[in-house]
C-alpha positions in Angstrom: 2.8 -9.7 -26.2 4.1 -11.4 -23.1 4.7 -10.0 -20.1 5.7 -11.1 -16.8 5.0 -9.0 -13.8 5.7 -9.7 -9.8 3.6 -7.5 -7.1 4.6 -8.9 -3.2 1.8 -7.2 -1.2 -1.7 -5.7 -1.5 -0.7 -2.4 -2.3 0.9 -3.8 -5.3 -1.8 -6.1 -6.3 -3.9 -2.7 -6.6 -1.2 -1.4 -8.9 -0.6 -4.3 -10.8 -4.5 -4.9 -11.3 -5.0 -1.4 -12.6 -1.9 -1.5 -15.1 -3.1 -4.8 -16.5 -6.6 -2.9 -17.3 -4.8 -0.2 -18.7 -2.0 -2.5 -20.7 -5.7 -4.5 -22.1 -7.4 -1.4 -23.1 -4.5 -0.1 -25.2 -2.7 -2.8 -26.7 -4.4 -3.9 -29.7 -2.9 -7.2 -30.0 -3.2 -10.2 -27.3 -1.4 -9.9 -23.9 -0.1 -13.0 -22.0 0.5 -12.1 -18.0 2.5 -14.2 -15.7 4.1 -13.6 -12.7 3.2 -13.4 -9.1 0.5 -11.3 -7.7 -2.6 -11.2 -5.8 -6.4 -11.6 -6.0 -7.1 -8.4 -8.0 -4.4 -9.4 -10.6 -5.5 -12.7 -10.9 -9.4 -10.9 -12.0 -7.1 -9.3 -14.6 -5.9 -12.3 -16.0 -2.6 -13.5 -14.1 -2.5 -17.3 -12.8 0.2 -16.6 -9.9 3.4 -18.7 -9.9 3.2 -19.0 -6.5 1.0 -17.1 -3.4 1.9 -13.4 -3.1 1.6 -13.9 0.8 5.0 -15.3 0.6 6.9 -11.9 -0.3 4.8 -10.1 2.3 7.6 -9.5 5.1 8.0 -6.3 7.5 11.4 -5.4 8.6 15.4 -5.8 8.4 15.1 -8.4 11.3 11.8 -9.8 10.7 12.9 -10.9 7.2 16.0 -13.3 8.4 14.0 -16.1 9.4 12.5 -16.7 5.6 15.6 -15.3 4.0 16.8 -18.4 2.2 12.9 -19.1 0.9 12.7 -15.4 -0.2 16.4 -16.2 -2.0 14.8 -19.7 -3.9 11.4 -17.4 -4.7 13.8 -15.3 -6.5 15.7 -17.7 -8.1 12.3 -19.3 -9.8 11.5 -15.8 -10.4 14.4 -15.3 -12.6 14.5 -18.6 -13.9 11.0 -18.4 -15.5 11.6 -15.5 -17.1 14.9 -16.1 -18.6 12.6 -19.2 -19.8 9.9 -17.3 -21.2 11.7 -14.2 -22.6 8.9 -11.9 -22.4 8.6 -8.6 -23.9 9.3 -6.7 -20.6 9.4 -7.7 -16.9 7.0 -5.5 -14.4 8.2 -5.3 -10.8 6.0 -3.6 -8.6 7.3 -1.9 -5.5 8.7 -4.9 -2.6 12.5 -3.9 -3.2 13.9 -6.3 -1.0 12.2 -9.3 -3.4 11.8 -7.7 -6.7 14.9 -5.9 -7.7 16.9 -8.6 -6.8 15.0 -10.4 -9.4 15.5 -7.9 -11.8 19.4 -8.1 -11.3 19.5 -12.0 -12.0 17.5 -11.3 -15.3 19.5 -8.3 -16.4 23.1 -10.3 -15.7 21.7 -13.2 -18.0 19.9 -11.2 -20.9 19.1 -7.6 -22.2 15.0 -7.9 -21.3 13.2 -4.3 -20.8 12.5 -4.0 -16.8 10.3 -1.5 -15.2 10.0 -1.5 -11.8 6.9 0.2 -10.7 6.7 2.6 -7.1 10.4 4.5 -7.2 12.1 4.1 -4.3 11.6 6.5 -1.5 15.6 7.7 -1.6 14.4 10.9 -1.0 13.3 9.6 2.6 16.6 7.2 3.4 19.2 4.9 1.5 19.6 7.5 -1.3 22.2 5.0 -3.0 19.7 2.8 -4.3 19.2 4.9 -7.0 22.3 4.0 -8.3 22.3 0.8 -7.6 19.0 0.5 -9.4 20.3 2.0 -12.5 22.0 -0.8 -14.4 19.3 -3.2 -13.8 16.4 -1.0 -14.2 15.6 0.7 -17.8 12.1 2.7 -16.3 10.9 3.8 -13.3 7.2 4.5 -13.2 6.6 7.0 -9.9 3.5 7.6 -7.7 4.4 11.0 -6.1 5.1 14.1 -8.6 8.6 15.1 -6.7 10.0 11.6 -7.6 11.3 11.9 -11.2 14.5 13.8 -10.9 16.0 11.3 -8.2 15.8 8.6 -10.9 16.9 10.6 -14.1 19.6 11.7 -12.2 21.1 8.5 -12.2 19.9 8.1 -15.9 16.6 5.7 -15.9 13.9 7.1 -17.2 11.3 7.9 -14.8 7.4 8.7 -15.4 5.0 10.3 -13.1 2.0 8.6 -13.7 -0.2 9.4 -10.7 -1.5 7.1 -8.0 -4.6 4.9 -8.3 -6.1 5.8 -5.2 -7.0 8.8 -7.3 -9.1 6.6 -9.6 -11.1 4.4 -7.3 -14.7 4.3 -7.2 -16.3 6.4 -4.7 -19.7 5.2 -2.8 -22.3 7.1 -3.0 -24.5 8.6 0.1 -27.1 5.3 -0.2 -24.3 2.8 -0.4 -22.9 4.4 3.0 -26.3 4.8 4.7 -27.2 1.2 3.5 -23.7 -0.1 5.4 -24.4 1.7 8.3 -27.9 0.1 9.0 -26.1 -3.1 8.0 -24.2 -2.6 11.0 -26.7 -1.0 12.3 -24.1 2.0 13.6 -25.6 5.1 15.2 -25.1 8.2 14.6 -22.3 8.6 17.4 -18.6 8.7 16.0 -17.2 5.5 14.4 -13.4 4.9 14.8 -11.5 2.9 12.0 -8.4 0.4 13.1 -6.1 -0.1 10.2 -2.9 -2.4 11.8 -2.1 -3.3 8.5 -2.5 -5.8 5.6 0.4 -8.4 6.2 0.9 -10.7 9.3 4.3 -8.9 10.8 2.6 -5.7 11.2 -0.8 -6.8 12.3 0.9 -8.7 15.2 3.1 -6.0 16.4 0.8 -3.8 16.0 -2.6 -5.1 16.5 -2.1 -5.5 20.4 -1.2 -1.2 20.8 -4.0 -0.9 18.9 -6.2 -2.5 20.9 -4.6 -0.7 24.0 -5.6 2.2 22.2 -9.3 1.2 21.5 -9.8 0.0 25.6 -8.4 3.6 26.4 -10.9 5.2 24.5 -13.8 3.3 25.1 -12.9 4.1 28.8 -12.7 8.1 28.1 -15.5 8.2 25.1 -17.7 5.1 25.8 -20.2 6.4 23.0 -17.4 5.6 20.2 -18.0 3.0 17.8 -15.2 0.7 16.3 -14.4 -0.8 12.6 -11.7 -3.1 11.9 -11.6 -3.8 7.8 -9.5 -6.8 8.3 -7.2 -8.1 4.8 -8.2 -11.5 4.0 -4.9 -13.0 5.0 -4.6 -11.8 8.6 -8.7 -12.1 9.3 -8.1 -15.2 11.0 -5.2 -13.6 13.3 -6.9 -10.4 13.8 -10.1 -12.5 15.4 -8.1 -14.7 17.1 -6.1 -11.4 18.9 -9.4 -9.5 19.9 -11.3 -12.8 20.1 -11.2 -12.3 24.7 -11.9 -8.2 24.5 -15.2 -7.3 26.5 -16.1 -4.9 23.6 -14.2 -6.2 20.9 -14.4 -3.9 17.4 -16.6 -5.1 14.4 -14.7 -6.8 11.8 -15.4 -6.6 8.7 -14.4 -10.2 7.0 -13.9 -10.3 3.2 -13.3 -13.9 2.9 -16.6 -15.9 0.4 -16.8 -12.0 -1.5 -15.5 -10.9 -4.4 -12.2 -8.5 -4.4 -14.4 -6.0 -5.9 -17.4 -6.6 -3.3 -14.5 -6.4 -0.4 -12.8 -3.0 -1.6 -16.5 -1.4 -2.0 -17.2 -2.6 1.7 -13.9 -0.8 3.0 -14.5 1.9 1.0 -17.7 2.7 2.6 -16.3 2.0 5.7 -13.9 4.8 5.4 -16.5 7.1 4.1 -18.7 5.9 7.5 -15.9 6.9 9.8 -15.2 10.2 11.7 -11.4 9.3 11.9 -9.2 6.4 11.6 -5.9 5.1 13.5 -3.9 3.8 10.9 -0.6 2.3 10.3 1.8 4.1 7.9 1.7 3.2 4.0 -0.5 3.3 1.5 -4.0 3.2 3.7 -3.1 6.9 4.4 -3.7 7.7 1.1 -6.9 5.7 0.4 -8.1 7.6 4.0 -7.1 11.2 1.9 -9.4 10.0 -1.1 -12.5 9.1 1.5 -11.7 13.0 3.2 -11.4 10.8 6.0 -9.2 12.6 9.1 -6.3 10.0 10.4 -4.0 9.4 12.8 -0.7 7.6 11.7 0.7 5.2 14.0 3.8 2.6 13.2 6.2 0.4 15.1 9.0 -2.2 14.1 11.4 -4.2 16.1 13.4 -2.6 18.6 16.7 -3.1 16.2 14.8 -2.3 12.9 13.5 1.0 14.7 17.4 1.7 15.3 18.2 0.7 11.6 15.5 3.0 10.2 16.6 5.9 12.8 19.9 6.5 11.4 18.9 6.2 7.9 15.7 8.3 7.6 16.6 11.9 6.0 12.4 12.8 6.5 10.6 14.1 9.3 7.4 12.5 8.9 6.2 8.8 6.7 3.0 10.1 6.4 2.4 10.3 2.4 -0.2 13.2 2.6 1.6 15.2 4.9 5.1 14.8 2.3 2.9 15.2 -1.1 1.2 18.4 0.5 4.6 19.7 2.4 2.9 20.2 5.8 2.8 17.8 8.8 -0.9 18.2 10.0 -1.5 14.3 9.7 -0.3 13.5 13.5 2.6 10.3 13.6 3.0 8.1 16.6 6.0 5.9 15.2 8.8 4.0 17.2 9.0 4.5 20.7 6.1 7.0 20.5 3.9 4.3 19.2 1.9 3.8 22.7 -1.5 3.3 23.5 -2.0 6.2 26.0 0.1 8.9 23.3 -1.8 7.4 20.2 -5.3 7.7 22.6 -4.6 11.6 22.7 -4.1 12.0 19.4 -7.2 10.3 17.9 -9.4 12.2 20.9 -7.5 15.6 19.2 -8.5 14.9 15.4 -12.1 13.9 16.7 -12.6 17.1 18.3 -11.3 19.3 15.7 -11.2 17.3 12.3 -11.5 20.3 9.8 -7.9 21.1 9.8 -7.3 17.6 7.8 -9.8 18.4 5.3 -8.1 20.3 3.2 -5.4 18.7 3.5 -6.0 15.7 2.0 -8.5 16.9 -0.9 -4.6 18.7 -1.5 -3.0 15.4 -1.4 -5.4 13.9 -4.1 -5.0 17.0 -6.4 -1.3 16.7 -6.5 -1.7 13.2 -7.1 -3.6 13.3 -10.2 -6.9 13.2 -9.5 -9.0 14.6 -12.5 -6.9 13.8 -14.9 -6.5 10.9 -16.5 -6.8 7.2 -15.2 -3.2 6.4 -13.4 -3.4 2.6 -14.7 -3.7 3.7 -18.2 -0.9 6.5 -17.8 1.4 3.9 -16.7 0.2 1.4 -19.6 1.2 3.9 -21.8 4.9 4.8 -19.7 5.6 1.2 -20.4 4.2 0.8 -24.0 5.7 4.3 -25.1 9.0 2.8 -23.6 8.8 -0.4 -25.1 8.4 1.4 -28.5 11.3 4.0 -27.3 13.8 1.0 -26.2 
């Protein structure tokens, strides 16, 4: 079986690591991957046709500036697998990049396509739906509430539950031993999460920081973390590289992905509350039971794009999978240091209300029941056998 598969970011890479697992474990016969994806992917088997870095782009504005090296990525895309003709083509979330793909290869053949991560239509541009619809034959969802909004439009849509469900926890020695690594005391440590790609690490990074010189000024005691992505570690020392008490980085590049994701893990099982920006880190925050604040900014015209299109009151994924809004957001023009400051002080002092929240979140997101790479291996084999 040959199957080509595209992932843009590291969220994806995640998703497209733990599908190939699942696509191995339950396929009897050989399985040839190609594609684009990341470092995790690439453990799993896939040589990447060119460096996932280059789809990673934040923004309606932020995107122009690469637009017409985006366009010839998609072009090769399409081109090698009209050349290939694999069994079925995988997109994973990136819209923007993927589905544009996806409509190249369904104009010039009748190749399965399952793009992987619906659409959030049910938090803005509910048309895309729709649009999706005659290019995409399956839609494999995260969230439990996503399914109708793609049958509707007649894909067929699985919930197959979100991997964050499935990752391995640290134990109580694994965090104690990276604590005295660090040699952290037993006063409260603070996480910074600006982001994985460049564009949100450098518009976000420097409120951040704002934000950790504020608190150091009103809680000197507080410790802070910063697990840095290995493509913005660079940046991210480089933009705290003149603080007088700059955070503790925690630098993945010479380890293994596997060695890196157990080092962030404990890291967010080490800290009394994080400041992170909105995606998918909220919901690997909800697994470690860790409390969070949620802060997010974008240009000045994408934050006016956004605005009239959003139909949701919060982008918080634990507070929309759990239907409350105890997770506080400081997004757009509430994204400041002195606002976000508050906020964090807030969930420190009183941290118990987010408990139960996000042990909520990761019930309604599968966990406990079975793997979510190997319920989406079966979506896609069942609907390769289904046609």
């Amino acid at each position: 079986m040959k199957i080509y598969v595209i992932a843009g970011e590291l969220s994806g890479d995640k998703l497209g690591a733990s599908l190939m697992q699942g696509l191995k474990q339950l396929h009897e016969g050989t399985i040839e991957f190609h594609g684009v994806g990341g470092p995790l992917m690439a453990t799993e088997g896939l040589t990447s046709q060119f460096p996932m870095e280059e789809l990673s782009v934040l923004g309606f504005v932020e995107i122009l500036p690469k637009y017409f090296e985006l366009k010839r990525r998609i072009r090769e895309c399409a081109d090698a697998i009209l050349d290939m003709q694999p069994d079925v083509v995988i997109t994973i979330d990136s819209p923007e990049f993927c589905l544009r793909v996806a409509k190249l290869v369904r104009e010039a053949s009748d190749l399965r396509t399952v793009h992987y991560v619906a659409p959030s239509v049910w938090a803005w541009r509910e048309g895309r739906a729709a649009k999706m619809a005659p290019i995409i034959d399956q839609v494999l969802a995260l969230l439990p509430f996503e399914p109708p909004y793609m049958e509707a439009h007649g894909m067929r849509c699985d919930f197959v539950g979100h991997p964050v469900v499935a990752e391995p926890v640290p134990t109580a020695d694994d965090v104690t031993a990276f604590r005295a690594e660090l040699e952290l005391s037993d006063d409260p440590v603070v996480l910074l999460l600006p982001g994985s790609r460049k564009s949100e690490v450098t518009r976000l990074l420097p409120t951040f920081r704002a934000t950790m010189e504020r608190l150091q000024a009103e809680r000197p005691e507080l410790q802070f973390l910063l697990p840095a992505a290995g493509p913005v570690v660079g940046l991210v020392q480089d933009m705290t590289a003149d603080m007088a008490h700059p955070p503790v980085i925690l630098d993945p590049t010479g380890m293994s992905p596997q060695d890196a994701a157990h080092r962030k893990r404990c890291a967010f099982h080490a800290a009394d509350v994080a400041l992170a920006a909105s995606g998918t880190v909220s919901l690997e925050l909800s697994a470690a039971g860790t409390p969070m604040v949620i802060a997010y900014d974008v240009s000045w015209l994408s934050r006016k794009v956004y605005q009239r299109l959003l139909k949701i009151d919060t982008l918080t994924l634990a507070n929309l999978v759990t239907d409350t809004r105890k997770i506080p957001e400081f997004l757009g023009e509430d994204c400041v240091p002195e606002k976000i400051a508050s906020g964090v002080i807030e969930v420190l002092n009183g941290p118990d209300e987010q408990k139960a929240i996000v042990e909520e979140t990761m019930l309604r997101l599968g966990r406990g029941s079975e793997d979510p790479g190997i319920r989406a291996a079966k979506a896609v084999l069942d609907g390769l056998k289904s046609g």
